[in-house]
Structures are given as C-alpha cells and as structure tokens.
C-alpha positions in Angstrom: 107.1 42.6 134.0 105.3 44.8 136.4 102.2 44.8 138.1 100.0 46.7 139.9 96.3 46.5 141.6 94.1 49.4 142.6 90.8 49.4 143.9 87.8 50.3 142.1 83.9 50.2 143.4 84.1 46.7 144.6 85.7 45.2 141.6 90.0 45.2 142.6 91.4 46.3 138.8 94.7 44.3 138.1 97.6 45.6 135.8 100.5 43.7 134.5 103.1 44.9 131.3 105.6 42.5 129.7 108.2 43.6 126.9 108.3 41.6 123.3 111.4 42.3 121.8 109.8 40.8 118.3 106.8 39.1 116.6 107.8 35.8 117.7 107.5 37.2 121.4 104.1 38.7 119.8 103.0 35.6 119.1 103.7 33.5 122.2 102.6 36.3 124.2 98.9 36.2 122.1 99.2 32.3 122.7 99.9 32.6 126.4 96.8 35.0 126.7 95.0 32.6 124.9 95.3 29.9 127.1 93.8 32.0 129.9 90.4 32.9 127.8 87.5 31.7 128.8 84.4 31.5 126.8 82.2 35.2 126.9 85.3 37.7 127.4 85.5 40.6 125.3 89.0 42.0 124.8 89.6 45.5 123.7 92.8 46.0 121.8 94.1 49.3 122.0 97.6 50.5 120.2 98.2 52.6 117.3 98.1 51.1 113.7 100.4 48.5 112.7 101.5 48.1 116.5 101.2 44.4 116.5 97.5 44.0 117.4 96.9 41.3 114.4 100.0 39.5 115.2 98.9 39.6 118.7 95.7 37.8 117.8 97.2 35.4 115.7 99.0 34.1 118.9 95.5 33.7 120.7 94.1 32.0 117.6 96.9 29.5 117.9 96.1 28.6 121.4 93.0 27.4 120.3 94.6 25.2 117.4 94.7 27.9 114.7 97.2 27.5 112.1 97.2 29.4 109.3 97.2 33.1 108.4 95.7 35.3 110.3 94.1 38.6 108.4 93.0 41.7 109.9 89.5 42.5 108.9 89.5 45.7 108.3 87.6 45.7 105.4 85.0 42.9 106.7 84.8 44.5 110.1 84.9 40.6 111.7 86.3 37.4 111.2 84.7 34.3 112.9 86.8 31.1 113.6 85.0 29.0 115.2 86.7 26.0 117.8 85.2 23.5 119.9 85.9 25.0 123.3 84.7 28.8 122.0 84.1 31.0 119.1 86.2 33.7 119.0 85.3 37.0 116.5 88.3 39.1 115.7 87.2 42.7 115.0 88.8 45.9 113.3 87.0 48.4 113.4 89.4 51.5 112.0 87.4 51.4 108.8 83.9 52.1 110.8 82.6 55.3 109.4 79.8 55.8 112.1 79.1 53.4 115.3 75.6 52.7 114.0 76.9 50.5 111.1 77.6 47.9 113.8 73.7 47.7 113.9 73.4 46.9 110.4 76.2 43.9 111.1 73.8 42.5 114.0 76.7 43.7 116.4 74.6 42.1 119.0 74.5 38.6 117.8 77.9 38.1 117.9 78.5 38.9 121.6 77.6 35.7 123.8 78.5 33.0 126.7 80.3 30.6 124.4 82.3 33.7 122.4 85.0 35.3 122.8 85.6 38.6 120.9 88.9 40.2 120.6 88.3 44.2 119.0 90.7 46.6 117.5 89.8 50.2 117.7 86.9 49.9 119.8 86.7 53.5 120.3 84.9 53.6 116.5 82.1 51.2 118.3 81.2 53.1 120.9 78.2 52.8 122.5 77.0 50.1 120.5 79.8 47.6 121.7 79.4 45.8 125.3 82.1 46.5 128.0 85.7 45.1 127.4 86.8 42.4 130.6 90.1 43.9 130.1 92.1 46.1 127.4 95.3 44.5 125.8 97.5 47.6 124.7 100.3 46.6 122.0 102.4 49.9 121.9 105.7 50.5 120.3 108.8 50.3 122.4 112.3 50.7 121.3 112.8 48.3 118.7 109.8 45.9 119.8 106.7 46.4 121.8 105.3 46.5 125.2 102.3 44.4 126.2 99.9 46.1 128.8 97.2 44.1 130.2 94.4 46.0 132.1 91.3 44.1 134.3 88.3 45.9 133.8 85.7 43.1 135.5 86.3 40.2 137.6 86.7 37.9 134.5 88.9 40.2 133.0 91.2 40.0 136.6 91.0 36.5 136.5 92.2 36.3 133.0 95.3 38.8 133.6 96.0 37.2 136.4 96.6 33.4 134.7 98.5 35.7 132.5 100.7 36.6 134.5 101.0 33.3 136.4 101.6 31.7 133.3 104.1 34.4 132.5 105.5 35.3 135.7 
C-alpha cells in the first residue's frame, strides 16, 4: 500500500493505493471501505469498463448487511438499497446520453445527510452531480487490479484514512 498527503487550499488531500490480486480481494476491499462510510458521502468511481467497479460495490453493500446480487444499473441509471444506518444509491451512468437527463431523474433528491451515493462514470453527470468526498479508482493491474483511494474533502480524508487504518 502506499500513501501520500499534499496540501490543497486548506483542506490536506490524502492518497492511499492497495493491490487486489482477485474479486474476492474486490470484495473485501469494497467491504472494508464500507465500514468507514458515513452517512452523506458521495463516492466517485472512476476505472474503465468492466474494471471491477460493480464488484467493488457489492463489497460496500455487504458492509451494510447486503447479501445478494449486486447489478450494475446501467440501464436504470440507480439502484436504491436502503439500510437502517444509511441509504446508499449505486449509480452508472455510462448509458447517460446528455447530463440533463439526471434532471428528469430528480438527481437532486437523491443526494442527502442520511445517503450515501457511490457513482460510476461521473464524468457523463457533470455539472449536475454534487462534488465527490473522494474518488475510488479500480484499474487493471497485471492479472488483478489496483485500488486508488483519493480525499477530496475533509469527510472524504477521514473516510480514506479509516481505510487505511483498517487496512494498514
């Protein structure tokens, strides 16, 4: 694992990358993540298609007693499950033809205190989407994938930072 902080404004930006040599290590590393999430964090997920980013989530789901399949909407642009501590939206938006059809979802209403939205290919909802707390790249690597967590807001170092506590 490696880590790094720089400074940004006044907001210090932490960085940390782990490897996952499969989708089991996908999936406890979602679940590990998960455990650290607190209620209003929005997570971009960044990595090119079929990277892990679904099987990623499916470990985060499970921290919060999820135990079934997990689907990537990318036909329904969001999935709710909703759990006593949070409710968490998984979003996919590669489908997305124009940002502006997020307005005709009521983009708005699902971003809030007690949520917690996790969003693949975020760059399709630009402008309409609010700022990610940190960006969770899943990108190839060899024959599994590397994990790259990066702090954008103080919630979002918090959360990277129980990460890689947990993780350490």
């Amino acid at each position: 694992m490696s880590q790094s902080t720089t400074s940004q404004s006044t907001i210090s930006l932490l960085t940390t990358a782990v490897y996952l040599a499969d989708e089991a290590a996908t999936v406890a590393a979602g679940r590990a993540l998960g455990e650290c999430l607190t209620p209003g964090v929005v997570v971009y997920l960044d990595g090119v298609l079929g990277a892990g980013k679904t099987t990623f989530c499916r470990g985060v789901l499970s921290a919060f007693g999820h135990s079934g399949a997990v689907k990537s909407p990318t036909y329904t642009l969001v999935e709710p499950y909703a759990f006593s501590a949070a409710n968490i939206y998984h979003f996919d938006l590669y489908r997305l033809a124009d940002p502006e059809e997020l307005e005709y979802l009521g983009i708005r209403d699902y971003f809030s205190s007690d949520s917690i939205s996790l969003i693949e290919w975020p760059v399709r909802g630009e402008g309409f989407l609010p700022s990610a707390d940190f960006i969770a790249k899943v990108l190839p690597e060899g024959h599994g994938r590397r994990l790259e967590l990066i702090a954008l807001s103080k919630k979002g170092v918090s959360v990277v930072q129980a990460f890689t506590d947990k993780t350490g």
